[in-house]
C-alpha positions as CSV (number, residue, x, y, z in Angstrom):
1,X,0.0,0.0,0.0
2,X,1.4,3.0,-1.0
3,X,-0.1,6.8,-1.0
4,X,0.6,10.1,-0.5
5,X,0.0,9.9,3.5
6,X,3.4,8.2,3.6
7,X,5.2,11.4,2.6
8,X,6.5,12.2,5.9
9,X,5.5,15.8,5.7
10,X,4.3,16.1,9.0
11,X,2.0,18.4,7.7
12,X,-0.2,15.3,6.8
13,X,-2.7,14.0,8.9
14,X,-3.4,10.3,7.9
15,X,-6.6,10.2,10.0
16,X,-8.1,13.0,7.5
17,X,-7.2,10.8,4.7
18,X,-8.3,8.2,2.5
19,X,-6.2,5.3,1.7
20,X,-7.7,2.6,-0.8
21,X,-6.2,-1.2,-0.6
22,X,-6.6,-3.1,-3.7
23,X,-5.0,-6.8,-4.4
24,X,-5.5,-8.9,-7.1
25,X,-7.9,-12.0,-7.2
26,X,-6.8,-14.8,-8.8
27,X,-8.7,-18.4,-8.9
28,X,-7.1,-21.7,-9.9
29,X,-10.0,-23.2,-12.1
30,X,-10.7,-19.5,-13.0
31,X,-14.2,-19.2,-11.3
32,X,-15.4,-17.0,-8.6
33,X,-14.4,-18.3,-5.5
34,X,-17.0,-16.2,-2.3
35,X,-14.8,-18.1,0.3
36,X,-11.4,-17.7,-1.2
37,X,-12.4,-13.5,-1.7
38,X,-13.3,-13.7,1.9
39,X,-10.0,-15.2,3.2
40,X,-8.2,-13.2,1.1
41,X,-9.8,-9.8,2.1
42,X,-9.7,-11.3,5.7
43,X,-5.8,-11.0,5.4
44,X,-5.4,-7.6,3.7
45,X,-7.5,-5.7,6.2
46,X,-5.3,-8.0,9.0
47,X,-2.4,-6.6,7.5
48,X,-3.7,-2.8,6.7
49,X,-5.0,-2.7,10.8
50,X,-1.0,-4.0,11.2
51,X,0.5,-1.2,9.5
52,X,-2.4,1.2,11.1
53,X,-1.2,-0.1,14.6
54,X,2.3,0.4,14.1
55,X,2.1,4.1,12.5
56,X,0.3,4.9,15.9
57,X,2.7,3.2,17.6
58,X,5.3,5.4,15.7
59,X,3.1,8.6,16.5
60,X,2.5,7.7,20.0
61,X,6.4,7.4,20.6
62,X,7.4,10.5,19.0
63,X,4.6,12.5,21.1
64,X,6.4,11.2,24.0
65,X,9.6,11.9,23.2
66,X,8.8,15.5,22.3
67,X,6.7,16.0,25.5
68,X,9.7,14.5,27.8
69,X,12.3,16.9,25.9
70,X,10.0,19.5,27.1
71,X,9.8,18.7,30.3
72,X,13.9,18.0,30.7
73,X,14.1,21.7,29.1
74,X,12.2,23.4,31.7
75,X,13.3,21.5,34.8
76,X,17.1,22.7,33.6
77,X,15.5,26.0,33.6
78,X,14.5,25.6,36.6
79,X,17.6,23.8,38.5
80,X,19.9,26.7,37.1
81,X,17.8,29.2,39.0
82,X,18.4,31.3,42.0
83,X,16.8,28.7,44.2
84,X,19.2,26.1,43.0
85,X,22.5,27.8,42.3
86,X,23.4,26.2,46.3
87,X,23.1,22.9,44.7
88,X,26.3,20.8,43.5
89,X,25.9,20.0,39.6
90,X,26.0,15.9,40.5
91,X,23.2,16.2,42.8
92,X,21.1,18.7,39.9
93,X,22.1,15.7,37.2
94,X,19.9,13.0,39.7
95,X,17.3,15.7,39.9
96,X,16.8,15.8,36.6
97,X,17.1,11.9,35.9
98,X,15.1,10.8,38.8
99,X,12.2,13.8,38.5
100,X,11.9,13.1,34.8
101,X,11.6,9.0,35.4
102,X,9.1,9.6,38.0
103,X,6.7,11.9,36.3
104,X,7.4,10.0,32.6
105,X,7.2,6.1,33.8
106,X,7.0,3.7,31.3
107,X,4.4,2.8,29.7
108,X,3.2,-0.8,28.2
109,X,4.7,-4.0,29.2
110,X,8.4,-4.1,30.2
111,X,11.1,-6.8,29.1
């Protein structure tokens, strides 16, 4: 499957688009077939819904990463204050490891 949602110009929005799946049907003896159309079509959409998940998987991900980045940016900000500046840079690096893990936890199923 291949259209113009898979430009990467983040401009797109897939879920504003239509995208059309064709496959060729092809019959041994040459006759029409309803239960070999419906397996077939059975598979396609199986494998469409795949490559749906996955792209939201892919969006999902990159929202994260964007929104933790963020995050990190501010609390910097924030430890190089005037409330802070008594604070050794060691101690300011676990801050900012141990504040981001805590309010970003992982998400899903851990290995």
């Amino acid at each position: 499957m291949e259209d113009a949602s898979r430009s990467g110009d983040p401009r797109r929005r897939r879920d504003l688009e239509s995208t059309f799946l064709d496959f060729p049907v092809v019959t041994d003896d040459g006759s029409w077939h309803d239960d070999a159309m419906k397996q077939q079509f059975r598979v396609a959409l199986i494998r469409a819904d795949q490559e749906w998940d996955q792209a939201q998987a892919r969006s999902d991900t990159h929202r994260r990463q964007v929104r933790v980045e963020a995050f990190r940016r501010r609390l910097v900000t924030l430890l190089e204050g005037e409330s802070y500046r008594h604070v050794d840079a060691a101690t300011k690096d676990r801050l900012l490891a141990e504040v981001t893990a805590l309010v970003f936890q992982p998400k899903g199923r851990e290995l």
